[in-house]
N, C-alpha and C positions, 0 to 999 in steps of 0.2 A: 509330482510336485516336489521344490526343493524341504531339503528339512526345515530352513529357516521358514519360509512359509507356512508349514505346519503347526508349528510349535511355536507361532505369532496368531494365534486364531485367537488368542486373551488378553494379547498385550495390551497393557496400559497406554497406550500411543495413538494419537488421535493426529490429520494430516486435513486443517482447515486452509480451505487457499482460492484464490476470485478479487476479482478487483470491487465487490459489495461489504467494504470497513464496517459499516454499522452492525448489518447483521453479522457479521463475521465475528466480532469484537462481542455481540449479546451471546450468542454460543458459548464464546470462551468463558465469557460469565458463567453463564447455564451450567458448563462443566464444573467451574470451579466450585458453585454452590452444589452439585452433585457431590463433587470430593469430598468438601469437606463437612456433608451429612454422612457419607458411608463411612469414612475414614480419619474424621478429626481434625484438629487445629492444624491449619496447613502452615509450612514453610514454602512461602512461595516466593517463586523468581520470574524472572522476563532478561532473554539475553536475545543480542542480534548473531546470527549467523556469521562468523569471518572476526567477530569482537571480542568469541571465546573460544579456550583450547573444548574439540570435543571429548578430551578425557575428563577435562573437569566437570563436564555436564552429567556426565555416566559417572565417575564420583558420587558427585552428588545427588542420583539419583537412586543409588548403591547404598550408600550409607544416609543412617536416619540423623535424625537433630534430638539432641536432649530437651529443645525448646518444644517441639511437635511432632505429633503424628506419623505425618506424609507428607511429601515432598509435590507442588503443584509446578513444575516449569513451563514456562512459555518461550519456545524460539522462534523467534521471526527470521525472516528472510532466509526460509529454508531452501529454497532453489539454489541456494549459492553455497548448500554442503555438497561438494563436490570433490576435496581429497580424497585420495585411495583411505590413508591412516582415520582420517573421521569417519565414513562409510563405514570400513570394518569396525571401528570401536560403537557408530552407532548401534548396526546390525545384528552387531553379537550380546548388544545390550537387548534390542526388540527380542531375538530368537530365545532367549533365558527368561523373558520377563512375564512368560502365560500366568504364574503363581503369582505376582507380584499385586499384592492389593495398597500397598504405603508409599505407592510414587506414581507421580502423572505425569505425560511428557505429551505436549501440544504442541505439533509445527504447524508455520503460520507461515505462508506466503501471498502477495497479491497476485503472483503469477497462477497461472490457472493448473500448472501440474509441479513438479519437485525432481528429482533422481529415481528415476523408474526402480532402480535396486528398493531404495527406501519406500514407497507405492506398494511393492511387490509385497512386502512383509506388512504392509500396516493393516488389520481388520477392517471389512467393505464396510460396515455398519459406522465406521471410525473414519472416515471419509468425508467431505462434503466440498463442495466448489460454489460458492457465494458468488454468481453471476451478478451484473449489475442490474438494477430494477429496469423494465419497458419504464418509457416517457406516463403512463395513465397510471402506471402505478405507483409513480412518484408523485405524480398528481395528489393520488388515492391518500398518497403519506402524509403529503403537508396539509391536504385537506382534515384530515384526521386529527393529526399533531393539535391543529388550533381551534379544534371543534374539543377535542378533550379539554384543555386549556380553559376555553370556555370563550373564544374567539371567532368572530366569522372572517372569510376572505373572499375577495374578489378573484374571478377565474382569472384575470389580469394579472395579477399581484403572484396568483402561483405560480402562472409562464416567468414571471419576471425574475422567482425565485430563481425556479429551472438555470435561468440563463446565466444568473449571478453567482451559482454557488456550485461546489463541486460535485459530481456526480453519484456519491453514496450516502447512506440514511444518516452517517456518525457527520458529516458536514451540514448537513438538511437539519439534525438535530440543534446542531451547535449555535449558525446561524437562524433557526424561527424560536430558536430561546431567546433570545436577541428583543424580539418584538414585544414579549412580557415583561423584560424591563421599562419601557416606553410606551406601552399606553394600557390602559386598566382593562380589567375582563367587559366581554361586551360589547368592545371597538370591532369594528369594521372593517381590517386593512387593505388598502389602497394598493397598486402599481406604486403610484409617487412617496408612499411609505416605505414600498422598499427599496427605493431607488434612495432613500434616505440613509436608512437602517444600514443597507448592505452594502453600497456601493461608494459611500464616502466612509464607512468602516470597515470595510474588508479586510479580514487577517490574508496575510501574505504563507503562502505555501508552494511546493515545488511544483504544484498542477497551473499556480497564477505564475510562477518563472518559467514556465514548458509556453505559457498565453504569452509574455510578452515578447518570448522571444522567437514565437513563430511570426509575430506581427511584425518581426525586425526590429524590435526597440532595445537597444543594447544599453541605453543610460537606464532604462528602467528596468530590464532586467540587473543590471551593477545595484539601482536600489533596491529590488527586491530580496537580494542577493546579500546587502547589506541588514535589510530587518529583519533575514533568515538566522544572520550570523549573530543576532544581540538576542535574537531568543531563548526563552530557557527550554520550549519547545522541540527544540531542531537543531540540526548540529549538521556539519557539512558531510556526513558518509550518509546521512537521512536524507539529505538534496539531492545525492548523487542519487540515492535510491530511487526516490521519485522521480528524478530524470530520465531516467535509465528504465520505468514503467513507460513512460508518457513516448519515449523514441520508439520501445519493442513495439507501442499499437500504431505507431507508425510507420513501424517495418512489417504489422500486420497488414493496416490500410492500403500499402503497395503492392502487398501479395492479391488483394483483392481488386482491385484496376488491375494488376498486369493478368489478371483471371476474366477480367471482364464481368465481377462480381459487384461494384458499387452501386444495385438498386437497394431500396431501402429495406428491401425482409433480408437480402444478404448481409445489409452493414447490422445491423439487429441482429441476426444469427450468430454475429462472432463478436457484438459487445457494442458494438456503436449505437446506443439503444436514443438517446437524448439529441436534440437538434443541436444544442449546444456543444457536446461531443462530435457531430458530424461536420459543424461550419469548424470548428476547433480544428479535425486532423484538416478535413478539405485544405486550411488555409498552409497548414503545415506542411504538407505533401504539395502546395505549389514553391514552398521555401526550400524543402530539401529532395531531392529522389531517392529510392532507394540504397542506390551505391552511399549517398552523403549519409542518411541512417546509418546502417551500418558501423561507417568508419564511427561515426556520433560516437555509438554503443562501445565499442571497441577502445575510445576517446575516456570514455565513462569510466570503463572497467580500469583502466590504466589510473587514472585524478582516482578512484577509489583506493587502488594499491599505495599510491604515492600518499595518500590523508593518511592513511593505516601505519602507514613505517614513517613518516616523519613529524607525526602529532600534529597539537595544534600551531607550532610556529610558523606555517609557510600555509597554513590551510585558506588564508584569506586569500593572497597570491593565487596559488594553483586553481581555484574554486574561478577565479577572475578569467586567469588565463584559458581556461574548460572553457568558460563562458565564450569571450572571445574569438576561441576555435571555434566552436558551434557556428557562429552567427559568424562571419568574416571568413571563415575558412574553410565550411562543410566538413567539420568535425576531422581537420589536417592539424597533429600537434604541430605547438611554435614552444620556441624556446624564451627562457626569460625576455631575453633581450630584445626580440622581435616584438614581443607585447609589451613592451616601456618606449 
C-alpha cells in the first residue's frame, strides 16, 4: 500500500458525491455540526473547484484564524481537480493531515466519483455516493414532508409534483414549502393545486434549460437563460455545470441503448430512477446521439474556460452562443459572427 494511503487512514477529508443534493447537502450539515462540537467556533468557507488556486485552499487549511477554532471548507465540483500542481499540493496535504484535528476539508461533486489519486487516500468510512431516490421513495418523502407539516395529499398531486419539480429531496423541499405559504394546515392538496403552485411558478434552473432545450425551444431556452443570468442564485460557470451534468447522463443513456440496456431495472440501476427522468433523457437522445453529446460536453468545457478568463463582460454572448451550438449545430462551435 502506498505511504500516502497509509498515513490518510485519519485524515480530515471527507469525499461526498451522487446526483441526491438534499441528502447530500444534510450530510454536510451533519459534518459541520459534528466539527464544530468537537472543535469549536468554525471558520468556514465553500469554494468551486477551477474558481480557486489549490494552494490557497491548503493555506488555509494550514494556518488557523485568530477569530476561530478550526477551519470547516467545503469544495464543490471536485471532479474538475484534475491539474498535476493541485493533486500534488492536495495529496501532500491529505498524506500529513492523520494528527490534524482544527481543519475540515469536504469534496462535493454531483458526479458519482472524483480523481481516483484523490479516492485513493481519502478514509472508506469518509466516503459516500448520494444515489438519487427510486420513484416510491420520493413518493414516501413528499408524502411525509406534508404529513409532518400537518397537510394531507392526494396520490395525484404527488405524481404531479414528481413530474414538475427536479429530481432530489433539496428541490422537493424547496418547492412542497411553497404549498404552506397558500393554504392553512389541514388542506387537502389537489393535482390542480399544484399545477398552480408549481408550474405557473416555477424557478428556473439549468435542469429546466437542459428541458427546454431537448424539446427544441431555443427562444425559451434564451429566456431561461436570461432569469438565470439576473439571479443572485446562479451565475453562468453554475449553468455550465449543470449543463455539462444533464449531457454526461446522456452520454450515459447512450451507453445504455448501444448495450441493449434501456429496460426499466437497468435505467434504475444507473440513476434514471423517476418517469420524469426517463421521458426527460428518452426525448433528449431522440434530439442528439451520442457523437453530438460529446461534442456538447467538449462544447461546455471550452464556454466554461472562455467565462473563467474573460469574466463577466462577454459572459452573456458566449452563454447565448453555447446555447445556440447546442440546439442548431449538435454542439459544433460557431464563431461570433455566425451567431449574429
Amino acid at each position: 500500500m502506498p505511504p500516502s494511503v497509509q498515513t490518510a487512514k485519519n485524515a480530515p477529508v471527507w469525499l461526498f458525491t451522487g446526483p441526491e443534493i438534499g441528502e447530500r447537502n444534510a450530510a454536510i450539515e451533519e459534518l459541520r455540526v459534528f466539527a464544530s462540537k468537537s472543535a469549536g467556533h468554525l471558520d468556514a468557507h465553500s469554494f468551486y473547484a477551477g474558481d480557486v488556486r489549490m494552494g490557497d485552499v491548503v493555506s488555509l487549511l494550514q494556518n488557523g484564524s485568530l477569530f476561530a477554532d478550526a477551519r470547516f471548507i467545503v469544495m464543490r465540483n471536485a471532479n474538475e481537480i484534475k491539474k498535476k500542481e493541485d493533486l500534488e499540493q492536495l495529496l501532500a496535504w491529505i498524506a500529513e493531515s492523520s494528527s490534524v484535528t482544527d481543519a475540515f476539508l469536504v469534496l462535493v461533486s454531483d458526479e458519482v466519483g472524483i480523481d481516483k489519486k484523490i479516492e485513493a487516500v481519502i478514509p472508506k468510512d469518509h466516503k459516500r455516493v448520494f444515489w438519487e431516490l427510486f420513484e416510491n421513495r420520493k413518493e414516501e418523502w413528499i408524502t411525509g414532508f406534508f404529513r409532518k407539516a400537518g397537510y394531507q395529499i392526494e396520490s395525484d398531486a404527488v405524481a404531479s409534483i414528481l413530474e414538475l419539480v427536479e429530481n432530489n429531496t433539496d428541490a422537493l423541499k424547496t418547492a412542497c414549502s411553497r404549498f404552506t405559504l397558500f393554504f392553512p394546515a389541514g388542506y387537502r392538496i389537489t393535482e390542480a393545486d399544484t399545477e398552480s403552485i408549481l408550474a405557473h411558478n416555477r424557478e428556473e434552473s439549468p435542469f429546466s434549460l437542459f428541458d427546454s432545450l431537448a424539446e427544441g425551444d431555443l427562444e425559451g431556452a434564451l429566456g431561461i437563460l436570461s432569469k438565470l443570468s439576473l439571479s443572485k442564485e446562479s451565475s453562468p460557470v453554475q449553468t455550465i455545470a449543470g449543463l455539462t451534468y444533464c449531457f454526461r447522463r446522456l452520454a450515459d443513456w447512450h451507453r445504455l441503448a448501444d448495450a441493449g440496456t434501456t429496460d426499466e431495472f437497468s435505467l434504475k440501476k444507473a440513476g434514471f430512477t423517476s418517469r420524469r427522468a426517463i421521458d426527460q433523457y428518452r426525448t433528449a437522445s431522440r434530439r442528439w446521439n451520442a457523437a453530438a453529446a460529446s461534442r456538447i460536453l467538449s462544447l461546455l468545457a471550452n464556454t466554461d474556460i472562455a467565462l473563467r478568463s474573460s469574466g463577466t463582460a462577454l459572459a452573456d454572448c458566449q452563454m447565448e452562443m453555447a446555447l445556440y451550438a447546442i440546439l442548431r449545430k449538435d454542439g459544433r462551435e460557431l464563431a461570433c459572427a455566425e451567431y449574429a
